[in-house]
NUZAFI-334917 format. One record per atom (N, C-alpha, C): residue in three letters; x, y, z. Coordinates in steps of 0.1 Angstrom, whole numbers, plus 5000, padded with zeros to 4 digits. Example, Ala and Ser with C-alpha at 12.3 -4.5 7.8 and 13.67 -1.06 7.14 Angstrom:
! NUZAFI-334917
ALA513249435078
ALA512349555078
ALA513249675078
SER512849785071
SER513749895071
SER512950005079
This chain:
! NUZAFI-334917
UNK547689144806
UNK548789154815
UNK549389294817
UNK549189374807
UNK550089514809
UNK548689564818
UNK547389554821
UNK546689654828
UNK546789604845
UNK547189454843
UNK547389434857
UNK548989514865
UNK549889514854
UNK551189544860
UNK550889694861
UNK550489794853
UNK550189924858
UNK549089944869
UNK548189864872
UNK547389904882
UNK548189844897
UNK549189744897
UNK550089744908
UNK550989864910
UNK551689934899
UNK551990064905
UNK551190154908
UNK550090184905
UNK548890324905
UNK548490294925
UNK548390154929
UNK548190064942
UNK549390134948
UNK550690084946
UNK551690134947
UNK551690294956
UNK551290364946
UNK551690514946
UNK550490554955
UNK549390504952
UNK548190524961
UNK548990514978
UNK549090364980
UNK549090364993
UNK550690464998
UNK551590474991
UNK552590574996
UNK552390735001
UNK551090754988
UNK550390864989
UNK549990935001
UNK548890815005
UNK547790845014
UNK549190815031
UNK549890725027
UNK550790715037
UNK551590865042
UNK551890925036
UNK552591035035
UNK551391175041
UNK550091145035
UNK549291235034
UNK548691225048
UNK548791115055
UNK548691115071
UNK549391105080
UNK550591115076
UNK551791115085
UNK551891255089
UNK551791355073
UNK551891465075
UNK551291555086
UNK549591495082
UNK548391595094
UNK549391525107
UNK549091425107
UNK549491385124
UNK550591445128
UNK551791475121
UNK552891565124
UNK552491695129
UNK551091795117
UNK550991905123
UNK550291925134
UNK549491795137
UNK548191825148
UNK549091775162
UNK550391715161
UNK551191675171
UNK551691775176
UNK552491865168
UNK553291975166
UNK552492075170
UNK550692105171
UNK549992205175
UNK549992155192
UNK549692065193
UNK549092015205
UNK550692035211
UNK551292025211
UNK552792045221
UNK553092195219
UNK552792285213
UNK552392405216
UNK551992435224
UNK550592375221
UNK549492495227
UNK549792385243
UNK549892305246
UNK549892265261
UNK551492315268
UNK552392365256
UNK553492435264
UNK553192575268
UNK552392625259
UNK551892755265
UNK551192755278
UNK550192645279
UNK549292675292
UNK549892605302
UNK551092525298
UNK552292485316
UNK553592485305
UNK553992575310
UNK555892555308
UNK556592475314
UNK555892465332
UNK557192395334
UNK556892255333
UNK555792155323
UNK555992025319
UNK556491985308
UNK557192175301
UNK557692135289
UNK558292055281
UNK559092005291
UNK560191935287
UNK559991765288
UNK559291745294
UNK558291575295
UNK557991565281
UNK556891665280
UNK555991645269
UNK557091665252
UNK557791705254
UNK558391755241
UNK559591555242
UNK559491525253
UNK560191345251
UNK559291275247
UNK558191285253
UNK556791215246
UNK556491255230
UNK556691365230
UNK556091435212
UNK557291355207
UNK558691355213
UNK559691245197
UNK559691105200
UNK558891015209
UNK558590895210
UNK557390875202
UNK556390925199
UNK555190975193
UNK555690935177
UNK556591075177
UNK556791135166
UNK557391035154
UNK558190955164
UNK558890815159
UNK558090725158
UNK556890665166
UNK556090595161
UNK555190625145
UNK554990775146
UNK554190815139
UNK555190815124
UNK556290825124
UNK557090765112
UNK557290665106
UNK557090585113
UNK556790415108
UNK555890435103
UNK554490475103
UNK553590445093
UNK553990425075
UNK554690575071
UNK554990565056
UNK555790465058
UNK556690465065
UNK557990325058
UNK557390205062
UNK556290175066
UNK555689995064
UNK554990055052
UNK554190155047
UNK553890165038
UNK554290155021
UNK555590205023
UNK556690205015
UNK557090045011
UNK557390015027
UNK557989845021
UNK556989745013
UNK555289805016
UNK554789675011
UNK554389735000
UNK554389854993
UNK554189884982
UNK555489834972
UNK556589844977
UNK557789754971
UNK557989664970
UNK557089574978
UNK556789414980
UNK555689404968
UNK554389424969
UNK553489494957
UNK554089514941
UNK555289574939
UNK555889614929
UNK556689464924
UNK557789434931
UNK558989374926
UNK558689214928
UNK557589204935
UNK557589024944
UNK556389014939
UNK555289044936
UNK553789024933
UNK553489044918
């Protein structure tokens, strides 16, 4: 019983991990790409930078479903 309750956290920490660890890239490769296309048109800057925080917001939900079902994982399972 104790190797199953520690390999639910190790599951746990995993998927928070890798949750976090792809949120991140997608943040910087989002954050490059709304650069580099504000450089080559300024004046759609401002479209594109409402799109990059509707994105950006999508792109945050990933950890926190991540989060909740590792907590689900933990405390329920």
């Amino acid at each position: 019983m104790e190797v199953a309750e520690s390999l639910k956290f190790i599951a746990a920490a995993i998927m928070i991990g890798f949750g976090s660890v792809g949120t991140a890239l997608g943040f910087g490769i989002l954050g490059g790409k709304l650069l580099e296309s504000s450089a080559r048109q300024p004046e759609i800057a401002p479209m594109l930078q409402a799109k990059m925080f509707l994105i950006a917001g999508l792109l945050d939900a990933v950890p926190m479903i991540g989060v909740g079902i590792a907590m689900y994982l933990i405390f329920a399972a």
